[in-house]
N, C-alpha and C positions, 0 to 999 in steps of 0.2 A: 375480140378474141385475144387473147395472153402469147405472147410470142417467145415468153421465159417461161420455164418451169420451177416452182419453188415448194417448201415443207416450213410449213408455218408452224410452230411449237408454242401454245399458249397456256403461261402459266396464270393459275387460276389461287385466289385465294393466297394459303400461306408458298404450298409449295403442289401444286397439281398442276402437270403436264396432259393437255389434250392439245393430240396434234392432229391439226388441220390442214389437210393434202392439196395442192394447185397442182393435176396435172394437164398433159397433154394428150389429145386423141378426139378423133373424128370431128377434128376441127371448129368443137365448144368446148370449153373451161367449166370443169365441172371442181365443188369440193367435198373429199372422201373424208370423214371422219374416220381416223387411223391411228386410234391411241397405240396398238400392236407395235408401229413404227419404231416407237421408242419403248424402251424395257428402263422401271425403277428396277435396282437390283439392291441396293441397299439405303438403309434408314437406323441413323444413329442419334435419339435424342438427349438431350445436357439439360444438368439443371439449370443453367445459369439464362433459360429461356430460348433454347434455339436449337437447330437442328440439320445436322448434314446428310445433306442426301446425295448418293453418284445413280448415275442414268446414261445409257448407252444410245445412241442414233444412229442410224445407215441411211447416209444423205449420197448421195448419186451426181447432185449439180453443187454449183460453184460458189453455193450459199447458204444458211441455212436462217429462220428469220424466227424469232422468240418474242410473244406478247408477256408480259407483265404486268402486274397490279401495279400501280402509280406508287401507293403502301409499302411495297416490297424492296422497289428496284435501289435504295441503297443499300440493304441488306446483300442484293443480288450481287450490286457491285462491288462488294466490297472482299465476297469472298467468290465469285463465279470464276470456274476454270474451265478453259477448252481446249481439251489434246486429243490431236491427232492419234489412234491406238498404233499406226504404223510406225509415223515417222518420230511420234515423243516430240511433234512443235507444236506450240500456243495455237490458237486464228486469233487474230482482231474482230473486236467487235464495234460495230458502227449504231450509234441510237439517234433520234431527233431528238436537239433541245426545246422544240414545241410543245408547252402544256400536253398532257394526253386531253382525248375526247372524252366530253362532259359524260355521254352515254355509256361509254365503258369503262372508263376508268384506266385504258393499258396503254403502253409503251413497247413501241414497237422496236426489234433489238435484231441486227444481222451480223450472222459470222460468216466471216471472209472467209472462202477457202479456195487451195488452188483448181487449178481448170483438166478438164479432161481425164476424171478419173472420179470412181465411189468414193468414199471416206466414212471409216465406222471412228465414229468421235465417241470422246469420255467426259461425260459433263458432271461436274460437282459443283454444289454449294450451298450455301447456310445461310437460315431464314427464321422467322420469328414461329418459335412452338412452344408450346406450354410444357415446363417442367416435368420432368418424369417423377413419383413419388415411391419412395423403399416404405416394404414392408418385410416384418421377419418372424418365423417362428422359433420358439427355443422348445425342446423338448429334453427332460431332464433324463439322463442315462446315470449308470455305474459306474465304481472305477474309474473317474475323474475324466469320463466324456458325457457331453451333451450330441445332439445332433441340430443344427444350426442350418434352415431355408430361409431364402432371400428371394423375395419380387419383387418386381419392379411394376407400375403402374403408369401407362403409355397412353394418351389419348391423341387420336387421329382426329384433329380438327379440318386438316388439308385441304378436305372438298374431294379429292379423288381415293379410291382402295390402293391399299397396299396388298398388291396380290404378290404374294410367294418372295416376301425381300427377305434380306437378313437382317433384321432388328436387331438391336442394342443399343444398351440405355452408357452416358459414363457423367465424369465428373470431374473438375480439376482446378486449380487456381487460374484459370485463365478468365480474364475479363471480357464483357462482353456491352455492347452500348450501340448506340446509335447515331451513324452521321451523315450529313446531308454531300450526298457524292454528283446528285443528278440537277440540281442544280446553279445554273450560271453565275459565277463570282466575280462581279466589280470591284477592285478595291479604292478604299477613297481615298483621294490624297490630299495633300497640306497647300493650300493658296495663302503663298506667304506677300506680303505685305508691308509695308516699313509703316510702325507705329512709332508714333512720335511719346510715347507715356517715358518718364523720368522720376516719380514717385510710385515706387510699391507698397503698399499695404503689409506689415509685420503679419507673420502666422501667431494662432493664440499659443500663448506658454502655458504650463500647467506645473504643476507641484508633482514632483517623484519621491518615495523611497523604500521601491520595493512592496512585493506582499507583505511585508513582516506590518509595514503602518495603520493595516486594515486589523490584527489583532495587538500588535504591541505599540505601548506609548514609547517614543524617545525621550527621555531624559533630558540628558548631554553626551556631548562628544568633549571630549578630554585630550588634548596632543600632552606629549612628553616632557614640553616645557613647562607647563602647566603643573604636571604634574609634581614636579622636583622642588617648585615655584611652592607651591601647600606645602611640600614636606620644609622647606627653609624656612619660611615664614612661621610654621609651626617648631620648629627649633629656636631661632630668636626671637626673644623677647624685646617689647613694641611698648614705647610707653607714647600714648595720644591721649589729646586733649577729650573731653568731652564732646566739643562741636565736632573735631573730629571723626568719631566713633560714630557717630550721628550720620556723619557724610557716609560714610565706610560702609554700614551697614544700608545705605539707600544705595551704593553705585549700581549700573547696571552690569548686565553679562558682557561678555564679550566673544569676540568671534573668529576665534580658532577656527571654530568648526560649526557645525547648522545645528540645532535641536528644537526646544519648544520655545526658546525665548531669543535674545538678541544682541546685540548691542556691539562695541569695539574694543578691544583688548588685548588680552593675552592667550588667546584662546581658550577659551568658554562658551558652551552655550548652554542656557539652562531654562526650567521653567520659572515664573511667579516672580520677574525684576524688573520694577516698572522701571522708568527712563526718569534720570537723576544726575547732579551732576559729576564729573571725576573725581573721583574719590583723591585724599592730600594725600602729601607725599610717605606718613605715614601709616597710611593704610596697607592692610597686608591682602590685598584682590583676590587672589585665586584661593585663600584659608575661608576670607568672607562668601567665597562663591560655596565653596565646598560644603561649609558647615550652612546656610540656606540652603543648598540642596539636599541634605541628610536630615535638616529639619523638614523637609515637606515629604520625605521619605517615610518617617517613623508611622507617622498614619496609615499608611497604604495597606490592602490588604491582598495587593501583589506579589508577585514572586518577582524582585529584582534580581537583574542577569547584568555581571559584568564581564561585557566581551572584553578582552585585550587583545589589542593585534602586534603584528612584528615589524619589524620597519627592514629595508633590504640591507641593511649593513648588517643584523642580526644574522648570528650561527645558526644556533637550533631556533628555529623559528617557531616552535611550538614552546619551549618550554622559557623564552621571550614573552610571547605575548602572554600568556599563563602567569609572569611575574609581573608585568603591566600590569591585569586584571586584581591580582591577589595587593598588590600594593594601592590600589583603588577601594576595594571591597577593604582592606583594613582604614585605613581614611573613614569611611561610612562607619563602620564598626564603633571606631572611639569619639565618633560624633550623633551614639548614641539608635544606629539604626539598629534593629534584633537583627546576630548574624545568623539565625537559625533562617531569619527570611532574604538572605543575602547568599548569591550563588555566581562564584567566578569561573570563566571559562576561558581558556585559550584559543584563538581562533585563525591564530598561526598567520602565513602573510595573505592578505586578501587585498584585491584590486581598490585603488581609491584612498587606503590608508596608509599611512607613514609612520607606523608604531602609534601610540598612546592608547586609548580606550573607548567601549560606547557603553553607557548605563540606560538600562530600557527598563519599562513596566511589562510584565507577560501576564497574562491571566492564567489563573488555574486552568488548565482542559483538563476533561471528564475521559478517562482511561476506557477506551475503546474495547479492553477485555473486561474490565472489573467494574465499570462506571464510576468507581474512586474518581475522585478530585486529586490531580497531580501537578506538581507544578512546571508551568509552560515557558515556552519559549522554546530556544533550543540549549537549553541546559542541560540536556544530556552531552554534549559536543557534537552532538549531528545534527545534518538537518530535519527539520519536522518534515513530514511526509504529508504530502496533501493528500492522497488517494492511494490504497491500495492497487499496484500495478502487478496486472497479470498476463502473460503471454497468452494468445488466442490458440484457440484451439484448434488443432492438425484437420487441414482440408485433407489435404493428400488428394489423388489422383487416382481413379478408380471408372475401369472400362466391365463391362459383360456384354457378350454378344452371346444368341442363340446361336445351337448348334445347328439347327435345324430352321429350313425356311416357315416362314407367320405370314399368314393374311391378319389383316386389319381393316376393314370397310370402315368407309365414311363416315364420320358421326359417332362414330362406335369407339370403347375403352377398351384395351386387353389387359390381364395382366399374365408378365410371363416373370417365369422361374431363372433367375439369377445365377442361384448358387445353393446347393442341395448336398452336405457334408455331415459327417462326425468332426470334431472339434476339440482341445481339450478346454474343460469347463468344470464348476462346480456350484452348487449355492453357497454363500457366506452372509457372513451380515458385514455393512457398510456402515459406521457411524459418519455423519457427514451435518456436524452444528453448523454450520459454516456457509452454505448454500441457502438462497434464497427458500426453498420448498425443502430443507433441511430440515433437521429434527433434535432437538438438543439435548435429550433425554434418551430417547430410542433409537437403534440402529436399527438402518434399513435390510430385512429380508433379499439378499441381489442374487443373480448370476453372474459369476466371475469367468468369462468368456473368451477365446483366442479367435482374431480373427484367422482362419487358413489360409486365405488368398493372399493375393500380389498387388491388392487392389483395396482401396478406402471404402469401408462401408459407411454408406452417409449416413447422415440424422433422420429416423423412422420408428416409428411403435414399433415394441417386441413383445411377442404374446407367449405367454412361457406355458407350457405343457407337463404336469410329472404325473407320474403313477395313472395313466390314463384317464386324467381327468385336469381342466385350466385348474393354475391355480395362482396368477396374477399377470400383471402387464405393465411392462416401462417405457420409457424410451431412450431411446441409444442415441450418444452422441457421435459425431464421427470416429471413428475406428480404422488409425492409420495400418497399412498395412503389415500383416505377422506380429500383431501386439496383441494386449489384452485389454479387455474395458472389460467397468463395474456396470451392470443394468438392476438399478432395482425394479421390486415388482410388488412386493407387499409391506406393511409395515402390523408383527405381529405384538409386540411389547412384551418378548417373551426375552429381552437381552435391555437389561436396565443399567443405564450411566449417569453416574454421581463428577459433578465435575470441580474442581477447586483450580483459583489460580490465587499465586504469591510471585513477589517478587522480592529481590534483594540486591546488598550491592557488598564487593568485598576489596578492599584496595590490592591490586595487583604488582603496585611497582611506586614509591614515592620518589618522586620528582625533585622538588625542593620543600624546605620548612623556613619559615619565620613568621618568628614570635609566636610560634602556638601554629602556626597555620600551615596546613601540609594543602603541598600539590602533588597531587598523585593522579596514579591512572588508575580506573575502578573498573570492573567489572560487572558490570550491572546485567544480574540475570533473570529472564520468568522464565517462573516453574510452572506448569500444568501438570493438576495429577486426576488421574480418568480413574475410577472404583467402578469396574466390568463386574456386575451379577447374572449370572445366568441360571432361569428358573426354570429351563429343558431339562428335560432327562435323559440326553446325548451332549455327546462332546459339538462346541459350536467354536465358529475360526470367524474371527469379527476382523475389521480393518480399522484404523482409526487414521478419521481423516485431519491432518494438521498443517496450516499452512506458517512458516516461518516469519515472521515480521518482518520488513524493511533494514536491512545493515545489522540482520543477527546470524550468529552462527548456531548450529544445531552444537551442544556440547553435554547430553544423557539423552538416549534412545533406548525402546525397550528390547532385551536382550532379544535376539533372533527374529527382529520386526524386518529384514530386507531393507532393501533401496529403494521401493518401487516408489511411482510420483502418480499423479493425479493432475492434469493440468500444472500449475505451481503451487499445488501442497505434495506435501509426503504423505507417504500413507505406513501404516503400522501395524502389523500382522501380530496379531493375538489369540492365542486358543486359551479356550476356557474349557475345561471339565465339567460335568454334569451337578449339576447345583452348585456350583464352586465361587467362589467371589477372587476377581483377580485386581492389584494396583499397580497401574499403569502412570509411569512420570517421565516427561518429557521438560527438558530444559531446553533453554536458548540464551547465549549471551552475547553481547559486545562490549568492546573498551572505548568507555569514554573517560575525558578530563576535568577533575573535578575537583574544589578545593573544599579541607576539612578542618574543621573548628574544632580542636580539644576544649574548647569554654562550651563548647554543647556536649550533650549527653548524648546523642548520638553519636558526632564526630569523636568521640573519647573511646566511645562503644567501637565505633569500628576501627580504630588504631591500636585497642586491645587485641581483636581479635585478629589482624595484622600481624601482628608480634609475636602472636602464638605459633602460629603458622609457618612464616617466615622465618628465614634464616639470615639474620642482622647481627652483627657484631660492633663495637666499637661504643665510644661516647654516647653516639645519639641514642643509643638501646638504653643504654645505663640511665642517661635523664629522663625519656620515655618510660621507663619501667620506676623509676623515683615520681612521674607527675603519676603515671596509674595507681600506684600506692597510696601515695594521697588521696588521689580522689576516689579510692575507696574507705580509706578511713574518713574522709569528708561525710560520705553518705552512712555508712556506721553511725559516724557522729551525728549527723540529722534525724534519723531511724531512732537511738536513744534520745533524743530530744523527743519526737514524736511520742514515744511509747512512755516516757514518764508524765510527758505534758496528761496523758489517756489516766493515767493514774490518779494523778493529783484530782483529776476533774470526779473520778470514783470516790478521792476523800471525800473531797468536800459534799457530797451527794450525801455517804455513809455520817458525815458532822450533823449536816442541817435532819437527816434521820433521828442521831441519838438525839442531839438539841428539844425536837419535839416528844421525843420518848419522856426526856427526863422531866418537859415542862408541864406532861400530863401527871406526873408518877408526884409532885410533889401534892395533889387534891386528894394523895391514897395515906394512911396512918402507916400501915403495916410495909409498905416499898421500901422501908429503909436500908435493906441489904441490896435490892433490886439494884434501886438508884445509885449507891454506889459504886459496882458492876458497870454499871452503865456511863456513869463518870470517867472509873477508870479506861473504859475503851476508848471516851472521848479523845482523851487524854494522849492516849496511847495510836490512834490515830492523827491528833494534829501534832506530834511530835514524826511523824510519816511525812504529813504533809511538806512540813518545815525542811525537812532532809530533803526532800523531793526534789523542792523549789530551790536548794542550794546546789542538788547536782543539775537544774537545768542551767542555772547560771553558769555554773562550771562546764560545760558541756557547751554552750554559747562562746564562751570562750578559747575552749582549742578548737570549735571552729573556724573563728575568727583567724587563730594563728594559724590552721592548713590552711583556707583559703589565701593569708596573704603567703605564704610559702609557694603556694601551686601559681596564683598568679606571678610570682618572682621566677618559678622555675619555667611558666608558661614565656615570658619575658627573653628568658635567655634560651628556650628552645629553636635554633637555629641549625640548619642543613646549608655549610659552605661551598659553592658551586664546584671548588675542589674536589669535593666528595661527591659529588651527584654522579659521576660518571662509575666509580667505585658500586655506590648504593644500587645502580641497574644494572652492574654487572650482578650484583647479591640478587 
């Protein structure tokens, strides 16, 4: 017979209390199955896989003892509380560290409480339950409301009913996981030992330089002595022997700095020099290095980037290494590389370098809006972007409890009513290219929604409702609280989008010039422009979804588009009128560094239009606007070459015509006025001819004289660091 009295509480499964009674009376031990004992009073389930439940008990003795599932009991321990309802103190709880029994599976658990008095205890805790799932209906109203139900979908796996709790489902960034609490922890320790070893084993090395080595080739690295070293060498004149010349052109690289090749010097590293011996004393090293590396350049179907960087004694550290770069990239230029394929960049002061430069190979990449071929590297001045980076989207934190008590029996799913409101809403169309299940052509058919509550509604189907009949279904993403989300729900192809992108660049501010060559800052911008048609016969309000590139700034939106966002795109409010065609242009730009060639036709192009614009004054305008002049009569003067050479080539077409007229016409008697006629046109044609061919020669010739003028004027086109500071105030 039992000579203590106790209230055994066995939880069963995830989270089911059945309490089993030990008492006292007529002197046998009887046990009462007494789930009554203890009251569940409430049950709150989360998505994130678990489940808080509070439970009330009236224990009378000096203990109270709880089975549990083996499964359970770190979950149990980790969040189980036990207060007293009077006094607001904890109980300790006491368990064996003995495996449980094979046959049941539980772990027996006792709270301590004090002696000689009842105790109505408050038990809580959180145990593994299966996610609760949202569902919602939209029903489309008037007057710019919707009316907006939310349920939730609850399944009682537990093993016991939930008779009469208060359910409620919630949600929130908090983490949830599993750790081993009940468990005995030895740790192991270090048995240390005197080893007598005196030889270690070296770890493997490996080769570094950066992600850039995996698409772009290095070159060379270039220091500053090096460089000054080419431009001297290249100023005096070198008289060597033959054997000499011979040596000179076999020496190796040398090793400034690390690149594709090797060798000892003066700092150099380059590709394609095999190992030779030092070059004699009249050899000029770093001109010989330079001009093999420009010759194994010219081939390439590369986009060459010349970084300069700054060294710490450098002021402006940007417009430093920018002159590095441009004084490199001219070197290449008159050692015959195209500078249309030649691209200098400033790259200001960066760790590991001491001023000079680096010459890399890029490949073209394939332009991620346009699939154009563009040229790589980071020759825009920024860095390349490996991945679109987007902020994730708002959990938020969101509770519902019923107002009213819910049974739930065992086994069984309920689902209960959430959130049952008016709202304001409307339908719109969503253009959204951009999204995985997106659409590039068509905008989506949505409801544009507020949430009303104080609380996140999660990720669930919405079944939309209008004119008393479905008339599609989406799903919603979270929906942080008092915002608004897009749900689309149909896609009718009755809102068609035409879409075009361009790009361009406009010099913003020049930096320095020599000889021809501007460093400036450019603004390089894309355009997007969206052609909205709408083939309804009501007014329709579209959104256009746009996400900004990496280091662009928005700089044209469409007039009265808002603010509003979309994860990390913009979005753009658009009303269309009833068959109406609307265009829609959205710009983005940033400033990068970027050097320009008046010997290209493009670089000339955009120092025109530069000049237009801008408000310049002084010398440099005046030579700038002296080389544009030229090189427009240069192109005049080509243009009439062109169009006379087209001529001359009609003579002689209209020659070898009459020729054959007149050599038929002499087997006729009576032709003799004819063939005259036909003579004199001859005649009168190659004396066309003759004139033709004197104005192309002529016309070759003040070519000749603009071009060497423009290259003279090209020559002495120079921006003195004096004035730099002046020219960015302009």
């Amino acid at each position: 017979m039992r000579t203590s009295c106790m209230r055994k509480l066995n939880l069963l499964q995830a989270v089911p209390f059945v309490v089993v009674l030990t008492g006292c009376g007529a002197g046998a031990s009887t046990y009462v199955h007494a789930p009554n004992d203890t009251t569940l009073g409430r049950v709150v389930v989360y998505r994130n896989g678990v489940a808080y439940f509070e439970r009330t008990a009236d224990v009378k003795d000096d203990h109270l003892d709880l089975q549990v599932p083996a499964d359970k009991v770190d979950d149990f321990l980790k969040s189980l509380t036990v207060v007293d309802a009077q006094t607001g103190k904890p109980a300790p709880i006491t368990y064996p560290t003995k495996p449980p029994s094979s046959t049941t599976g539980l772990i027996d658990m006792r709270i301590g409480l004090a002696k000689g008095s009842a105790h109505k205890l408050k038990l809580s805790y959180v145990t593994e339950s299966p996610s609760w799932k949202p569902s919602y209906r939209v029903t489309i109203g008037g007057s710019g409301k919707v009316n907006l139900e939310a349920w939730a979908i609850v399944d009682n796996t537990s093993g016991e009913d939930w008779n009469d709790v208060r359910l409620g489902v919630g949600s929130s960034s908090a983490l949830s996981f599993r750790f081993d609490l009940r468990s005995i922890r030895l740790v192991e320790r270090e048995t240390l030992q005197q080893n007598d070893l005196f030889a270690y084993a070296p770890p493997t090395g490996g080769s570094t330089y950066g992600n850039e080595a995996i698409q772009k080739k290095l070159v060379a690295e270039v220091d500053d002595r090096s460089l000054t070293a080419a431009e001297d060498e290249e100023k005096a004149p070198v008289a060597v022997s033959q054997t000499a010349a011979v040596a000179r052109h076999a020496q190796p690289m040398s090793s400034g700095a690390h690149g594709r090749g090797g060798g000892a010097g003066q700092g150099w590293s380059s590709q394609g020099v095999g190992n030779a011996s030092p070059p004699p004393v009249q050899a000029r090293p770093a001109l010989d290095n330079l001009q093999r590396m420009a010759h194994s350049l010219r081939s390439t179907q590369d986009q060459i980037v010349v970084e300069g960087f700054a060294a710490p004694t450098d002021g402006d550290k940007d417009a430093s290494s920018l002159a590095r770069a441009n004084k490199m990239r001219e070197q290449l230029v008159r050692n015959g590389v195209d500078p249309n394929n030649v691209v200098a960049v400033g790259r200001g002061e960066q760790a590991g370098h001491d001023g000079g430069v680096r010459v890399i190979e890029a490949p073209k990449q394939p332009d991620a809006r346009t699939g154009a071929k563009t040229k790589g590297g980071d020759t825009d001045g920024h860095a390349d972007a490996t991945a679109t980076e987007h902020p994730a989207d708002p959990i938020g934190t969101s509770h519902f409890e019923s107002g009213n008590v819910t049974s739930v029996a065992r086994g069984t799913s309920a689902m209960v009513s959430i959130l049952q409101t008016d709202t304001d809403g409307e339908v719109v169309y969503l253009y959204d290219p951009e999204s995985t299940r997106g659409n590039a052509q068509f905008p989506f058919k949505s409801v544009r929604l507020k949430n009303p509550s104080d609380s996140a509604l999660e990720t669930g189907p919405v079944t939309v409702f209008g004119e008393g009949r479905f008339i599609g279904e989406g799903m919603a993403e979270p929906i942080p609280p008092r915002s608004t989300a897009f749900v689309p729900f149909a896609l009718d192809r009755q809102i068609v989008v035409d879409r075009k992108d361009a790009d361009e660049d406009q010099i913003a501010r020049i930096i320095t010039v020599q000889r021809g060559v501007f460093s400036t800052e450019v603004q390089h911008t894309n355009k997007t422009t969206f052609t909205l048609s709408n083939r309804l016969g009501e007014r329709a309000v579209v959104y256009v979804r746009h996400t900004v590139a990496p280091g662009y700034k928005l700089t044209k939106v469409p007039t009265g588009s808002g603010d509003e966002k979309l994860g990390a795109a913009n979005l753009f409010r658009v009303v269309l009128e009833p068959h109406a065609k609307t265009e829609v242009t959205i710009e983005e730009a940033t400033p990068v560094f970027r050097t320009i060639d008046v010997r290209t036709p493009a670089g000339i192009e955009q120092v025109r239009l530069y000049l237009t614009h801008a408000v310049i004054e002084g010398p440099l305008k005046q030579r700038v606007d002296d080389l544009l002049k030229l090189n427009k009569d240069m192109a005049d003067i080509d243009q009439k070459i062109q169009t006379t050479r087209e001529q001359m080539g009609e003579y002689r077409e209209r020659m070898d015509e009459l020729h054959n007229q007149i050599f038929t016409l002499k087997a006729v008697k009576l032709a003799g006025p004819l063939m005259n006629n036909l003579q004199n046109k001859l005649s009168e044609i190659s004396d066309r001819l003759s004139k033709a061919t004197i104005d192309v020669v002529s016309f070759q010739e003040q070519l000749m004289v603009a071009r060497i003028h423009f290259q003279d004027g090209v020559a002495d086109l120079t921006l003195e660091k004096k004035d730099d500071k002046k020219l960015a105030e302009k």
